[in-house]
C-alpha positions as CSV (number, residue, x, y, z in Angstrom):
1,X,0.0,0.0,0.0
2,X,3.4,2.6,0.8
3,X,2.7,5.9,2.3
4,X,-1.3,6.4,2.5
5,X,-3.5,7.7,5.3
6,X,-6.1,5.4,6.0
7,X,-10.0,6.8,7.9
8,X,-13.3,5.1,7.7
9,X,-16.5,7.2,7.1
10,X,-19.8,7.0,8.6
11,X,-23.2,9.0,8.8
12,X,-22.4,9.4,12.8
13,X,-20.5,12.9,13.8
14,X,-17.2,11.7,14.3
15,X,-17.4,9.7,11.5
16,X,-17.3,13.3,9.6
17,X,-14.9,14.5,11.9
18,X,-12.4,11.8,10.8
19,X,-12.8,12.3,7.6
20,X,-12.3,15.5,7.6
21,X,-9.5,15.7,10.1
22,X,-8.0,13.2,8.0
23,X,-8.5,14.9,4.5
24,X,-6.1,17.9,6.3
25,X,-3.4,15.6,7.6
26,X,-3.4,14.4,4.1
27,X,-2.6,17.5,2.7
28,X,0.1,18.7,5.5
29,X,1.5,15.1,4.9
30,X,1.2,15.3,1.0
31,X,0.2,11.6,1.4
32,X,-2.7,9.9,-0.4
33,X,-5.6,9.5,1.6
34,X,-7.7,6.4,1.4
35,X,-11.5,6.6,2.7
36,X,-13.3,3.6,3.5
37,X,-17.0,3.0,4.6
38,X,-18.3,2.0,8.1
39,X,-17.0,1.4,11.1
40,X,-13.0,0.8,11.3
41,X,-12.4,-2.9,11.7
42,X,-11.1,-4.2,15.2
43,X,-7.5,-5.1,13.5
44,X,-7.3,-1.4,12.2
45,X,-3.8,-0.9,13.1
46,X,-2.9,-2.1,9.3
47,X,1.2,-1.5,9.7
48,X,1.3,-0.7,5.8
49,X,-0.3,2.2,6.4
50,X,1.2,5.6,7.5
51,X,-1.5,6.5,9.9
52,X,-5.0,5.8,10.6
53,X,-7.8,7.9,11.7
54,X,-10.7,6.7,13.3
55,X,-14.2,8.8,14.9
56,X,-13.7,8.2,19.0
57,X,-17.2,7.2,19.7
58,X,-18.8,6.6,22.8
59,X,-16.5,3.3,23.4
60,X,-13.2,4.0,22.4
61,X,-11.2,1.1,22.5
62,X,-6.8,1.2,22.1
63,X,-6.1,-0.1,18.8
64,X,-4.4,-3.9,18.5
65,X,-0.3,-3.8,19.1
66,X,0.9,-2.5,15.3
67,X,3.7,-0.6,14.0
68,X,0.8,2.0,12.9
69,X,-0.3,5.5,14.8
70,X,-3.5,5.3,15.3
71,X,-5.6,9.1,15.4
72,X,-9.0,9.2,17.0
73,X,-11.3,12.5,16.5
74,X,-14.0,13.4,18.2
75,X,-17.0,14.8,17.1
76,X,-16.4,18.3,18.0
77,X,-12.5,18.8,17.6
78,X,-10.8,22.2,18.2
79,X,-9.7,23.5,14.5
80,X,-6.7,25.6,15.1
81,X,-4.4,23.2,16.6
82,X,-1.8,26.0,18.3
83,X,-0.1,23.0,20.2
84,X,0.9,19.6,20.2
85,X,1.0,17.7,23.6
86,X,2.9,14.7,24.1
87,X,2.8,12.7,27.2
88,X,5.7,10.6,28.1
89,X,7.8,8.6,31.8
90,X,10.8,10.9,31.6
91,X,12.1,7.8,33.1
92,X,11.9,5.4,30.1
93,X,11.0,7.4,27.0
94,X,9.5,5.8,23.7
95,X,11.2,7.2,21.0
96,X,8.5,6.5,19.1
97,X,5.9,8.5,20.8
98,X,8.6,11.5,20.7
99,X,9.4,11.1,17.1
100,X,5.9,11.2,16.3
101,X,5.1,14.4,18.5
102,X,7.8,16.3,17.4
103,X,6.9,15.6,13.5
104,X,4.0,16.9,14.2
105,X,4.8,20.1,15.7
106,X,7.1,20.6,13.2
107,X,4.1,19.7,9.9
108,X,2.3,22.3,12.0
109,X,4.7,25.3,13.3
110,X,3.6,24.6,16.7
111,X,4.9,24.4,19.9
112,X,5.3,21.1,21.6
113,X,3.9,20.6,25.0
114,X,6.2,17.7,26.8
115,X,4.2,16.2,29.9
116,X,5.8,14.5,32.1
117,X,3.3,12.9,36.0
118,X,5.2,11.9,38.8
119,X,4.6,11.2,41.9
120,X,6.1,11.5,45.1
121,X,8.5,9.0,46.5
122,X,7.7,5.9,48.9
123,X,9.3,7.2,51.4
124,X,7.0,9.8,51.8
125,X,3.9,7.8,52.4
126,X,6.5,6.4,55.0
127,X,6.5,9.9,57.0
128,X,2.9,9.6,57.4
129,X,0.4,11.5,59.0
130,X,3.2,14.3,59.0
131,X,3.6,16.2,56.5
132,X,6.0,16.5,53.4
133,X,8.9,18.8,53.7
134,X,9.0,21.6,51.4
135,X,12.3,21.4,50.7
136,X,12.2,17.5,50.2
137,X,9.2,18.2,47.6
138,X,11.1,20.6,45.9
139,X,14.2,18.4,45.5
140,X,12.2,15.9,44.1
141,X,10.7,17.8,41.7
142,X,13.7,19.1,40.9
143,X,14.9,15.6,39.8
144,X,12.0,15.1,37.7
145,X,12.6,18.3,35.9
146,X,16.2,17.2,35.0
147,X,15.2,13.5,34.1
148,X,12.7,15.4,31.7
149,X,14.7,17.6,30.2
150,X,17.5,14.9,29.8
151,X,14.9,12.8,27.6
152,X,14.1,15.8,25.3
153,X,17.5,16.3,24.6
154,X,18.5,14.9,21.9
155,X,14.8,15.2,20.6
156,X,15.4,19.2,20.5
157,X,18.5,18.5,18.6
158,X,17.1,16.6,16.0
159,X,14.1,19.2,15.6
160,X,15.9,22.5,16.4
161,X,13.0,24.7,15.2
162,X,10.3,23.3,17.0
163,X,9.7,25.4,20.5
164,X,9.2,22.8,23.5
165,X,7.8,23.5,26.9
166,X,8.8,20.9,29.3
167,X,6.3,20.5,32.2
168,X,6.2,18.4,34.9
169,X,3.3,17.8,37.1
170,X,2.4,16.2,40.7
171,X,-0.6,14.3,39.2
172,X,-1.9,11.3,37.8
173,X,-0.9,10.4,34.3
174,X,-4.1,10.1,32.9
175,X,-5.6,13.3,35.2
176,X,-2.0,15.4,33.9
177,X,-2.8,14.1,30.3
178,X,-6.9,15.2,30.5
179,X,-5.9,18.2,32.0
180,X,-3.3,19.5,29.4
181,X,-5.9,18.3,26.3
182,X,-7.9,20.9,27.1
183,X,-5.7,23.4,25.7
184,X,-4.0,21.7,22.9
185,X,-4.8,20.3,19.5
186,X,-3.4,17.5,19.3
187,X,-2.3,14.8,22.4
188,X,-0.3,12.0,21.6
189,X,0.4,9.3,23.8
190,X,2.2,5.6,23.8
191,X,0.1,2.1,23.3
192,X,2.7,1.2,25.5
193,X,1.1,3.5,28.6
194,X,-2.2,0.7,28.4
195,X,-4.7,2.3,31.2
196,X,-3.9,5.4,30.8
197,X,-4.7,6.0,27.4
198,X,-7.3,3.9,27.7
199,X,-8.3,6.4,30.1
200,X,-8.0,9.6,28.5
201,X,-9.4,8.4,25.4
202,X,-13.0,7.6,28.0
203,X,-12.5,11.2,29.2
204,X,-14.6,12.8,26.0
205,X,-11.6,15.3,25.5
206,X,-12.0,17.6,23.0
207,X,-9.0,16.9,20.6
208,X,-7.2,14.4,18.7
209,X,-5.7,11.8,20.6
210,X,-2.7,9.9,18.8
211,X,-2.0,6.7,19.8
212,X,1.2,5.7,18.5
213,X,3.0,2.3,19.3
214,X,6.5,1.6,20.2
């Protein structure tokens, strides 16, 4: 098949919505883009493709382990997609994931918005009921900056244009990933990060999820 973007059409609104979000990755891609009708089959992740794009419905499910990205739009997504968000353990990076979020930045002239949810160390919970030095929290945190900014390295020398704001939050993946869709266009996110991608994609966010496998 070579380079093609693959979405399936349907009557339903994010049906449309794929297909048109699709029909504009197309052109920034200047890849062919192959529409097909119905519902996207459950083995959708078809690795010849370049990327597929799928409606995220009412049941989202993670696509099936592939080499493909898989894109789902919902029925409402934002239009002006003034920045992409990548979620990612600063601790174990998929280069993947990275590769992919920083492409897309670039495609769009956009900055990139690098998550990175931690939380705080066992021995914390250990010092319990007192509570957590401000100076230990702030060491810890400081760590977690470093370790992310470590990972984006070589990542910001490979796409020197792209502008990158490294954030690192005291949440929840998944609650650190909802929160930070809500102002971006695009979110991108492993296969590899299982629940929680299965739970931001249940969270009805308002923009593009990419779900791209290692």
């Amino acid at each position: 098949m070579g380079r093609v973007i693959i979405t399936w059409t349907d009557p339903s609104p994010g049906g449309r919505s794929a297909t048109a979000w699709a029909e504009r990755e197309a052109a920034l891609r200047r890849l062919p883009l192959k529409v097909a009708q119905g519902p996207p089959p459950s083995d959708q992740a078809d690795g010849e493709a370049e990327l597929i794009v799928a409606g995220l419905d009412r049941s989202p499910r993670l696509p099936a382990p592939g080499t493909t990205p898989v894109v789902f739009v919902p029925w409402a997504p934002r239009r002006l997609p003034d920045t992409v968000t990548v979620g990612l353990d600063a601790r174990g990076p998929d280069g993947g994931v990275l590769r992919f979020a920083f492409e897309a930045a670039r495609l769009r002239g956009v900055r990139l918005h690098a998550v990175h949810a931690w939380a705080l160390p066992a021995r914390a919970a250990a010092r319990s009921p007192l509570p957590v030095l401000e100076e230990d929290r702030a060491e810890w945190e400081d760590q977690e900056v470093q370790l992310l900014s470590d990972a984006l390295r070589p990542w910001r020398g490979k796409y020197p244009d792209v502008d990158v704001l490294e954030d690192v939050l005291l949440f929840e993946p998944s609650d650190a990933l909802i929160h930070a869709a809500e102002s971006s266009g695009l979110l991108v996110l492993g296969l590899h990060t299982g629940d929680t991608a299965q739970d931001v994609l249940e969270a009805a966010v308002r923009c593009p999820v990419a779900v791209v496998p290692s």
